[in-house]
C-alpha positions as CSV (number, residue, x, y, z in Angstrom):
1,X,48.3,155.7,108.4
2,X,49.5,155.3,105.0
3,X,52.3,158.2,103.9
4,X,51.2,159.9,100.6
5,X,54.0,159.9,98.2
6,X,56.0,162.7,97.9
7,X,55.4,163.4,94.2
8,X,51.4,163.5,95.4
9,X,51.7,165.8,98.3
10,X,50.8,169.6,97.7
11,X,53.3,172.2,96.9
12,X,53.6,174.1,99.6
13,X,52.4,177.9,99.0
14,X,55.2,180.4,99.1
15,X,55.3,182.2,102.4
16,X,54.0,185.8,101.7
17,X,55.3,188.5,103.7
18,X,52.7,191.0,105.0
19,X,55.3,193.6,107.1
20,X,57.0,196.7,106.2
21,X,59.4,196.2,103.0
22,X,62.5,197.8,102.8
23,X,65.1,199.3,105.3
24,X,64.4,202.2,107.7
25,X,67.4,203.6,105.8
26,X,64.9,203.5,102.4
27,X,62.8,204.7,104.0
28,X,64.6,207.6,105.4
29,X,66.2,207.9,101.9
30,X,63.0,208.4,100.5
31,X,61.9,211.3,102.7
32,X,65.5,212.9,101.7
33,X,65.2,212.5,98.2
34,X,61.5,212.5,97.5
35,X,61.4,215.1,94.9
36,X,62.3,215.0,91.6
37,X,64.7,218.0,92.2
38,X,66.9,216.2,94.8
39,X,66.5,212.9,92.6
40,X,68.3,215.3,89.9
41,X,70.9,216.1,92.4
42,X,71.8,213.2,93.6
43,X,72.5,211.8,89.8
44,X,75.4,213.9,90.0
45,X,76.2,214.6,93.3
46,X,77.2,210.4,94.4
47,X,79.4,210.3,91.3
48,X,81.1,213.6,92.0
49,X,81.3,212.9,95.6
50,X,83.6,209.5,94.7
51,X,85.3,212.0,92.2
52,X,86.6,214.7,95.0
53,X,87.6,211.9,97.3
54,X,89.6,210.2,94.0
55,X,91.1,213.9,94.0
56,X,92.4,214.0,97.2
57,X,94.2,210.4,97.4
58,X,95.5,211.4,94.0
59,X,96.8,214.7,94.5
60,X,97.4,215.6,98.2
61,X,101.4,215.3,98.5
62,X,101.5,213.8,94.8
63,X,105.1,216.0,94.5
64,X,106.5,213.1,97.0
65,X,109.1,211.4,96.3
66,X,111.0,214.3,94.3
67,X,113.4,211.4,92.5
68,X,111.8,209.4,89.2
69,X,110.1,206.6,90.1
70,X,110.3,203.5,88.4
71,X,109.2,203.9,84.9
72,X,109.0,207.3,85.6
73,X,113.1,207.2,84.5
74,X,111.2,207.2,80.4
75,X,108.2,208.7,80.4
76,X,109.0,211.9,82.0
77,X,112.4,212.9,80.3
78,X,110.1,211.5,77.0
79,X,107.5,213.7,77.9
80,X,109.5,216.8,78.5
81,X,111.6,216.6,75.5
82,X,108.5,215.4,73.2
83,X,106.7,219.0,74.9
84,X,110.0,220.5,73.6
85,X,111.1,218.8,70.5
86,X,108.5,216.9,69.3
87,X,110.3,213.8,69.9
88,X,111.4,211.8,72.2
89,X,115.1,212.7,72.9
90,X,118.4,211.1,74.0
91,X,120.1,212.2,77.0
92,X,123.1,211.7,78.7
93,X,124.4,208.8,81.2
94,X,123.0,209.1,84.7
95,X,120.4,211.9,84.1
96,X,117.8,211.0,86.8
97,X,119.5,213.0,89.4
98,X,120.3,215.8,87.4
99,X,117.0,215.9,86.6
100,X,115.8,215.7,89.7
101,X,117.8,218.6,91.1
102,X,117.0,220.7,88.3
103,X,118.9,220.1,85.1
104,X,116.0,219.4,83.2
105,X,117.2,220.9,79.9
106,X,120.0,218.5,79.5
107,X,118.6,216.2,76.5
108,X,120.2,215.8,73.4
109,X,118.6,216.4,69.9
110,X,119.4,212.8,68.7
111,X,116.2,210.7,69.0
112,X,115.8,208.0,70.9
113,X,114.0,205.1,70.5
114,X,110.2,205.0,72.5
115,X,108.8,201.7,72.5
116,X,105.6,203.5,72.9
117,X,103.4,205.9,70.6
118,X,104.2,209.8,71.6
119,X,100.7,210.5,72.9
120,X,100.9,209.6,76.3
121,X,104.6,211.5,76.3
122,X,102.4,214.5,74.9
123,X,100.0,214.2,77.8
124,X,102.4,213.4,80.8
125,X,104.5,216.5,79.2
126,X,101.7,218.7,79.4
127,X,101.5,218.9,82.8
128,X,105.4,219.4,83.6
129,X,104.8,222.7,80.9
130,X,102.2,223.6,83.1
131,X,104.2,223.3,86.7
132,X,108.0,223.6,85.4
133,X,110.0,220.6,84.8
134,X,111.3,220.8,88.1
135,X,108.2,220.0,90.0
136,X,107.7,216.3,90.6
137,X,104.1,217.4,91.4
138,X,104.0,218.7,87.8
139,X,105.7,215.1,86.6
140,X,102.7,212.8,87.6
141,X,99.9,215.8,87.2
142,X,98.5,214.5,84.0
143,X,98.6,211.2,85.3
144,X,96.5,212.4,88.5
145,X,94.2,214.0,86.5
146,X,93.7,210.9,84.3
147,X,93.4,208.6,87.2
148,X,90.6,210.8,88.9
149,X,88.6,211.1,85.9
150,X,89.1,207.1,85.5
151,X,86.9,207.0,88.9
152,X,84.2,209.7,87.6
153,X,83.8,207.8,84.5
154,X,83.5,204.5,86.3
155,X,80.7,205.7,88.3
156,X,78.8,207.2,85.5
157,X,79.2,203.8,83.7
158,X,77.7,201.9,86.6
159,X,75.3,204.1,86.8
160,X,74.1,203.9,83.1
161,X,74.8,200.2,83.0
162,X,73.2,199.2,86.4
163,X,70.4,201.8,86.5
164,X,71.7,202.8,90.2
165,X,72.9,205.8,91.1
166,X,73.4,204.1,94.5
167,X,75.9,201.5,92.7
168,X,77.5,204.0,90.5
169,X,78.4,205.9,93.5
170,X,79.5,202.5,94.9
171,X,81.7,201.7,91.8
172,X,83.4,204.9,91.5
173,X,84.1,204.4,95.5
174,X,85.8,201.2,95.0
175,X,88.3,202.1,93.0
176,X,88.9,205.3,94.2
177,X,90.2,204.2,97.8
178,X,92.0,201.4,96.1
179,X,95.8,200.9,96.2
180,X,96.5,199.9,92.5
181,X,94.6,203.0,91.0
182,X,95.9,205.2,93.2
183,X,99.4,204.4,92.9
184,X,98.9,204.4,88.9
185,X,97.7,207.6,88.9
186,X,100.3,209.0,91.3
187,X,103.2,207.6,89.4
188,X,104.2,209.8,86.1
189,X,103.8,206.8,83.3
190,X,101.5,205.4,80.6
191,X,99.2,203.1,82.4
192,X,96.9,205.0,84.0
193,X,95.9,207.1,81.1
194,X,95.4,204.1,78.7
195,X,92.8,202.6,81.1
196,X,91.3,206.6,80.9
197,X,90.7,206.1,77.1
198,X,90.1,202.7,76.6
199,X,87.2,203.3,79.2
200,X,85.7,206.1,77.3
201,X,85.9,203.8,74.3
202,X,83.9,201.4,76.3
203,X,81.4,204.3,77.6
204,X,80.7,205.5,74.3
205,X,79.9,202.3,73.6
206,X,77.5,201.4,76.0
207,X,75.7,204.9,75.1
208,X,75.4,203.9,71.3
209,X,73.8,200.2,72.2
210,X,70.7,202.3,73.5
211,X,71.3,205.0,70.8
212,X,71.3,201.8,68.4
213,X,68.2,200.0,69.2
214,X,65.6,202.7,69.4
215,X,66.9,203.9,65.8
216,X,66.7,200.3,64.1
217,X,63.1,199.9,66.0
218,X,62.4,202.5,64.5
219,X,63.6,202.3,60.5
220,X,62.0,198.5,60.9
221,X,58.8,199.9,61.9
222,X,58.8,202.3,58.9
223,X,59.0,199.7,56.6
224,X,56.5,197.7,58.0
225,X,54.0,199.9,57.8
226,X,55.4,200.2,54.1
227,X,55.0,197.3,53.1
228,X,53.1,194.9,55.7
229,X,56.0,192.5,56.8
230,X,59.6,193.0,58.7
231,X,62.3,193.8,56.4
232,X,64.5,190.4,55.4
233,X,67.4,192.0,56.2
234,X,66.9,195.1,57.7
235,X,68.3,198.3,57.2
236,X,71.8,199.6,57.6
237,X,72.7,202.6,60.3
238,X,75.3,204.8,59.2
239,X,75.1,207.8,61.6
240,X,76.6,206.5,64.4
241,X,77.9,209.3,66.7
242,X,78.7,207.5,69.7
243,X,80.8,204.7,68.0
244,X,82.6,208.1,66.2
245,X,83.6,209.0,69.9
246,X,84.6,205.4,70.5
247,X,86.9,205.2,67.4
248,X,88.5,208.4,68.5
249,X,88.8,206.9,72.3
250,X,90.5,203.3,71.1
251,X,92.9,205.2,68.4
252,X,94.1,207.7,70.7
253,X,94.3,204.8,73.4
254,X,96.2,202.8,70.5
255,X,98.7,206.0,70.3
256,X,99.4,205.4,74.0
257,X,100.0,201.9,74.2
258,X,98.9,199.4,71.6
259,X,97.0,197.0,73.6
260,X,94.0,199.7,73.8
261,X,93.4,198.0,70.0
262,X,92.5,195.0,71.6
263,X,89.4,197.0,72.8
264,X,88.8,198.6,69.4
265,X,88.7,195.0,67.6
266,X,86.6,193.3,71.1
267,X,83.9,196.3,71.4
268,X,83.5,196.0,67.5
269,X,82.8,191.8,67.6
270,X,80.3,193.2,70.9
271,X,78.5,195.3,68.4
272,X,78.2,192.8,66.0
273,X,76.5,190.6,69.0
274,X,74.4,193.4,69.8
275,X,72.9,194.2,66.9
276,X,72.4,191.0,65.7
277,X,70.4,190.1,68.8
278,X,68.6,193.2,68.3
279,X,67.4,192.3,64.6
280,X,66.3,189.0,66.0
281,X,64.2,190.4,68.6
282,X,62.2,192.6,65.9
283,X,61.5,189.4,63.8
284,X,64.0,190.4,61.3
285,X,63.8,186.4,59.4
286,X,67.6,186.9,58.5
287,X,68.8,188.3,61.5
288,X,72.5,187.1,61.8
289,X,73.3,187.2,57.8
290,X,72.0,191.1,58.4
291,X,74.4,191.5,61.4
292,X,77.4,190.5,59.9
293,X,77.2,190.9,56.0
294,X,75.0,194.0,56.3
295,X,75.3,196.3,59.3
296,X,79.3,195.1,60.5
297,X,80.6,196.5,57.3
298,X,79.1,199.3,57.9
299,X,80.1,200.0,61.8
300,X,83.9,199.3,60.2
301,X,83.5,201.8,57.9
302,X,82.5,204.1,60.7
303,X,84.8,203.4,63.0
304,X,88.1,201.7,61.6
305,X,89.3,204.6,59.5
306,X,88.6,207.4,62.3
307,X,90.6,205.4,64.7
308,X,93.0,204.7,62.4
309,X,93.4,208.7,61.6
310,X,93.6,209.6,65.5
311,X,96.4,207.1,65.8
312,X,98.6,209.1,63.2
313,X,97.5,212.3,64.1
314,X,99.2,212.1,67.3
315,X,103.0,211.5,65.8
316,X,102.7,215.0,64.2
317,X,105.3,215.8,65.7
318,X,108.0,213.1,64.4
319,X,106.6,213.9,61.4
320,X,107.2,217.3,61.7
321,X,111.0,217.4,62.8
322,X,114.4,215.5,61.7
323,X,115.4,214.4,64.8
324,X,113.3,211.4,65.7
325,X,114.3,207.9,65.9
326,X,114.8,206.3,62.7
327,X,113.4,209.8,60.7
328,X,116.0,209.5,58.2
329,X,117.0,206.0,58.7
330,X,115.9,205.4,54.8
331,X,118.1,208.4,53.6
332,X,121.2,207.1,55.7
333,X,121.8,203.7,57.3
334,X,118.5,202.1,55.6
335,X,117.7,201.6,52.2
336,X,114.1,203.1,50.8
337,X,112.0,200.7,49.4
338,X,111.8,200.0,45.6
339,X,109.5,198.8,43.2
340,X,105.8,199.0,43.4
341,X,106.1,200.6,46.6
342,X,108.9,202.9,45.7
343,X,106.4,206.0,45.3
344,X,105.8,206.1,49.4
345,X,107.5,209.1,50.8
346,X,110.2,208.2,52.6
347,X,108.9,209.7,55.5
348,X,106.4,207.1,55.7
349,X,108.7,204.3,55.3
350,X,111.3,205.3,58.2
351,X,108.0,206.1,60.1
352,X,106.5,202.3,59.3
353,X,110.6,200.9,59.6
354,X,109.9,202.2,63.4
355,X,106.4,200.7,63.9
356,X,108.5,197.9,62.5
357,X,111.0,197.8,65.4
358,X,108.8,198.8,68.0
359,X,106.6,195.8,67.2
360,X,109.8,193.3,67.2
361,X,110.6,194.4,70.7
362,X,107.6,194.5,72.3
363,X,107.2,190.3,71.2
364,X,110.9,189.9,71.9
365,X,111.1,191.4,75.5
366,X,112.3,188.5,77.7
367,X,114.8,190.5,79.9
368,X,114.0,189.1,83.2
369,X,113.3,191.6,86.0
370,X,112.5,190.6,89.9
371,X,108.7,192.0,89.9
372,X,107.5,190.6,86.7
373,X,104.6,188.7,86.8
374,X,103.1,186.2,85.1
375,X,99.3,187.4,83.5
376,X,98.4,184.2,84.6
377,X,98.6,185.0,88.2
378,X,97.0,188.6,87.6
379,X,93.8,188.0,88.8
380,X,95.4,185.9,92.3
381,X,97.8,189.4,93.2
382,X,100.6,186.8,93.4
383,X,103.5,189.5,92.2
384,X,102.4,193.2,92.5
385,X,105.1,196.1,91.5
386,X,107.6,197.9,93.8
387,X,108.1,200.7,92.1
388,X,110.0,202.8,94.9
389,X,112.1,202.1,98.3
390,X,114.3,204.1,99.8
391,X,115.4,203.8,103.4
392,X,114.4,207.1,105.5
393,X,115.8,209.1,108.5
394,X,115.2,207.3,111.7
395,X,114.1,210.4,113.1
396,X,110.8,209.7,111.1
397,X,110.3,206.7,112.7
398,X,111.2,207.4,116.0
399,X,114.8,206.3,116.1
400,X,113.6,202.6,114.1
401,X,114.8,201.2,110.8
402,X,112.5,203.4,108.7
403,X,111.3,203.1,104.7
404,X,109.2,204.7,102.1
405,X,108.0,202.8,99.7
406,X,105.6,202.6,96.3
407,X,104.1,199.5,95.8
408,X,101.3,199.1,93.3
409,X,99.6,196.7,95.0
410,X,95.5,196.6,95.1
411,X,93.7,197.0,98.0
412,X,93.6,193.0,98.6
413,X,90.4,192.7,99.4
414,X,87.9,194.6,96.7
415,X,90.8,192.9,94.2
416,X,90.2,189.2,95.3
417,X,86.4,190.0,95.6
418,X,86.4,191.5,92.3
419,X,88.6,188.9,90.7
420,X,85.7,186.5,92.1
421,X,83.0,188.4,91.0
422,X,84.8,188.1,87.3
423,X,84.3,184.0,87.6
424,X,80.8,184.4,89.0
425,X,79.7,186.5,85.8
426,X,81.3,184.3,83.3
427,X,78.9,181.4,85.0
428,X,76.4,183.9,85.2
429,X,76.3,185.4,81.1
430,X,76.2,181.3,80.4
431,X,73.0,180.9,82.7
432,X,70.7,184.4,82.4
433,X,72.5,186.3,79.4
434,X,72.2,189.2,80.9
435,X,73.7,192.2,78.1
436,X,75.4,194.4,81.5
437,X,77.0,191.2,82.2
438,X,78.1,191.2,78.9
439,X,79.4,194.6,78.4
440,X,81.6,194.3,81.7
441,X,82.9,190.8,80.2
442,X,84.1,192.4,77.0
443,X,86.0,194.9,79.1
444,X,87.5,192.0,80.8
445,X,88.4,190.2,77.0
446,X,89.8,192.9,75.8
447,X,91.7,194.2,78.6
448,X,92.9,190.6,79.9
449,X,92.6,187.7,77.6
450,X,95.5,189.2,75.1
451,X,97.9,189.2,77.8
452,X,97.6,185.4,78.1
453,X,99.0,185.1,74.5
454,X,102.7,186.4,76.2
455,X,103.0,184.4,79.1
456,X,106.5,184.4,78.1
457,X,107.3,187.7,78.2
458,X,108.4,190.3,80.7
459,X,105.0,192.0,81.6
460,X,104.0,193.4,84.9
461,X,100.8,192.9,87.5
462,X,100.6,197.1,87.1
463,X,99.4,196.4,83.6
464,X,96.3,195.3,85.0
465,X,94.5,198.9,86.1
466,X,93.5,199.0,81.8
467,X,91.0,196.3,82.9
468,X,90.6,197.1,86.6
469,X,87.6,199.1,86.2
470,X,85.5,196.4,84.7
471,X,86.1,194.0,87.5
472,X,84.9,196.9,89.9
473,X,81.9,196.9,87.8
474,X,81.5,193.1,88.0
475,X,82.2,193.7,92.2
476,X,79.3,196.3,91.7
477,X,77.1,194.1,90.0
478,X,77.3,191.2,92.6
479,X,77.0,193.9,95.2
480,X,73.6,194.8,93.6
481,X,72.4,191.4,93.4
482,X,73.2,191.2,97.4
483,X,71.4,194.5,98.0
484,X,68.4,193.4,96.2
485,X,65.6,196.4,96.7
486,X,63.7,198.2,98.6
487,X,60.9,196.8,98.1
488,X,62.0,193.4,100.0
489,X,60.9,192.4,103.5
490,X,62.4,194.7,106.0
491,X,64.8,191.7,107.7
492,X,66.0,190.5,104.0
493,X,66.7,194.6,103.1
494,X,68.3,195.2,106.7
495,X,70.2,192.5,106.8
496,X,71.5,193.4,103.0
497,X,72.8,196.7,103.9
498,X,74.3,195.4,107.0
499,X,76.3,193.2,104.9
500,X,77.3,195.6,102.0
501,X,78.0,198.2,104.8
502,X,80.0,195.7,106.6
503,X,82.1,195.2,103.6
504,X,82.6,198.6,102.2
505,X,83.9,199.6,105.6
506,X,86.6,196.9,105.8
507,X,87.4,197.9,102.3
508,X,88.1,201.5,103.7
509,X,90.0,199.6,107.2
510,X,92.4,198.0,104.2
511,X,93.3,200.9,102.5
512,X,94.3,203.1,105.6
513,X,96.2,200.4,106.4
514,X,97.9,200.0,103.1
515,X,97.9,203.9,102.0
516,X,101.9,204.1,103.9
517,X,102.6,201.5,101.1
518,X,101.2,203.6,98.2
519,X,102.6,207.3,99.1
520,X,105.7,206.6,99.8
521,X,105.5,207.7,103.8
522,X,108.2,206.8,106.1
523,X,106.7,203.7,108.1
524,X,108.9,201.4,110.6
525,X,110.8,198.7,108.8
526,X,108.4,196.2,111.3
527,X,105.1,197.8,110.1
528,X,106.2,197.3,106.4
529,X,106.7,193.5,106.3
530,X,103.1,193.7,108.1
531,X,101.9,194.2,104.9
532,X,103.5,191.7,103.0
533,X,100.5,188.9,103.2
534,X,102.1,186.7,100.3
535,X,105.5,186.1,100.7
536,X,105.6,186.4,97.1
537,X,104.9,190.7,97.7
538,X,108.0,191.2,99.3
């Protein structure tokens, strides 16, 4: 017989699955939560759920170790003597262990010079007001508080973004039992509440695309039915609310560290995007012209100047005092600026002499130090950040060679898996163009990409939890794709969950293996290098 060519033989007929779809577990689920009441509750009650558990890694013996850790050495003395001068002070040689035992009061008024804006110092020295500069507890309070509502916000993003409150609760789970977020929010310094604003910048965000494209539907179709035809351009939205709260999140990010500007001037090119594809998709004939010439002034206007005001707002206090850095350098050591420019206060030029110096060192800082890291090797968890190591009593380790030890180092499994996830949805914007995809992307420029222009300088894997929550979100995202729905056949769902399950439980297998490492507990000298899986950790 003569074989029909393959080009003429029929196309098969997909295989049509006539048994039960979706999981026992959906179908349980739905029984559970089959009203619209408990469907209410459990909105809120995954996302708070991840929250409490973020609470009790963050803050259960949080006062432990009572010595300054690491960078702790600045921003705590800065914070205290902001909280009590206004300014960051100088102190006197050796004045961790004084401070530690007590001597807290023991800063100078002379300024001394912050390579950092004052409103983390303000923050972090909130919470030592609030549990007496004596408590280490009340050292990394703010911090804690920061890092746990880093995970509460990372749920309700992935749960706005990925229309799941199932992967929102997954998100915010993620990175609550990992090791780098918890060790950033249980160590007293800046970090951990940049990522805090930068995300709400980013949130904010996210709520104004929606907020954006039912308003501009809705001016077009006014002037359609005005005058017969899409507007050539298209109209201009000034009330913008949300991007107000974004400006205020990036400029009081900015006054904590100044890479959070990166996200301002990244989320504002996303906008541009945004709208742009939204004017195209309501026939708007000059759609892109529109974007950038009409509309991006405008979202500038609305959001450049507020963030610009929040940024200044929060040095108030050097402004308001004598004793900061450089305060008077104009009036003394400095000479005040002349001609045209010779009408700016001359608190305003010592104040931009600072900014001045603050910039130079921050692109001049080469001092090598034995845990920097290259941001090239961010992503990989080549170098990750001992931040504390102190040898213990034997007695705590049953006689053995004993050590407690900080090491911000990620749970090494969600990081790897969310590092690939990253690469997956770069492929995957280029393929489907998928706007979540997008959004979690521009978290990933903005909090990453920069970093690559200073692969020179002395910069640290810890920098890394300011973009940590978006490649959770992309982890969450792939993690969705591998759930699929309920509404698949029952082997395909089962066999899902099994997987996902599988996974989230050797995530939590990782962490109470690594959680000695993060909390400073006294562990066996043995059971410590058990944990050092690169040699490069050590």
């Amino acid at each position: 017989m003569t074989d029909v060519a393959a080009s003429d033989r029929p196309t098969p007929e997909p295989e049509v699955w006539d048994g039960p779809r979706g999981s026992r577990l959906d179908d349980w689920w739905l029984r559970v939560a089959g009203t619209p009441a408990r469907q209410r509750l459990w909105r809120w009650a995954g996302p708070v759920a991840v929250t409490l558990l973020a609470a009790i890694l963050r803050l259960v013996d949080l006062a432990n170790p009572h010595s300054l850790v690491f960078d702790e050495t600045f921003y705590v003395k800065d914070g205290w003597s902001t909280w009590n001068l206004g300014y960051e002070a100088s102190w006197p040689s050796d004045p961790d262990g004084r401070f530690a035992s007590g001597e807290t009061d023991i800063f100078q008024t002379a300024g001394s010079f912050a390579v950092h804006p004052p409103l983390g110092k303000w923050i972090i020295g909130a919470g030592i007001a609030l549990f007496g500069s004596d408590s280490s507890f009340g050292w990394r309070f703010s911090v804690a508080i920061c890092g746990i509502l880093l995970v509460l916000l990372t749920a309700l993003i992935a749960t706005k973004l990925l229309k799941s409150t199932l992967l929102g609760t997954i998100a915010g789970f993620l990175l609550a039992i990992d090791g780098h977020a918890i060790v950033m929010s249980r160590v007293g310094i800046l970090d951990g509440i940049l990522a805090l604003f930068c995300l709400a910048g980013v949130g904010a965000v996210l709520m104004d695309r929606e907020w954006h494209a039912r308003r501009l539907a809705s001016a077009v179709a006014t002037r359609e039915e005005a005058t017969g035809k899409p507007p050539s351009w298209g109209p201009t939205l000034w009330w913008r609310p949300w991007l107000l709260a974004a400006a205020l999140a990036f400029g009081f990010g900015s006054s904590i560290k100044w890479s959070a500007a990166y996200f301002l001037v990244a989320l504002f090119v996303y906008l541009i995007v945004v709208d742009a594809l939204a004017r195209r998709r309501l026939g708007i004939p000059f759609w892109f012209s529109s974007a950038v010439l009409k509309q991006a002034p405008a979202t500038f206007l609305v959001m450049a100047p507020l963030a610009v005001v929040s940024y200044l707002v929060t040095w108030i206090g050097w402004f308001a005092t004598s004793g900061g850095y450089y305060r008077e350098w104009a009036q003394t050591s400095g000479k005040p600026w002349e001609g045209m420019l010779s009408w700016v206060p001359l608190s305003v030029q010592n104040w931009w002499h600072l900014e001045t110096a603050i910039y130079n060192y921050h692109v001049n800082e080469h001092s090598p130090h034995p845990y920097q890291a290259n941001p090239l090797s961010w992503l990989f968890l080549v170098r990750p950040t001992q931040m504390y190591v102190e040898q213990a009593d034997p007695s705590q380790c049953g006689g053995q060679l004993c050590y407690e030890n900080i090491t911000s180092i990620a749970n090494p499994i969600i990081w790897w898996c969310a590092a690939a996830a990253v690469f997956y949805l770069v492929y995957r914007i280029v393929r489907f163009r998928e706007w979540q995809v997008g959004l979690i992307l521009m978290g990933m420029v903005a909090g990453y990409l920069p970093w690559l222009m200073y692969t020179e300088r002395t910069v640290f894997q810890f920098y890394t939890i300011a973009f940590e929550p978006y490649m959770i979100l992309a982890l969450t995202f792939v993690i969705g794709l591998v759930l699929g729905s309920r509404s698949d056949p029952r082997p395909v769902r089962t066999r899902a969950l099994w997987i996902v399950g599988s996974f989230l439980a050797l995530c939590v297998l990782v962490s109470a293996f690594f959680w000695p490492v993060w909390t400073a507990m006294p562990i066996p000298s043995w059971f410590l290098s058990l944990h050092y899986w690169l040699p490069t950790w050590r």
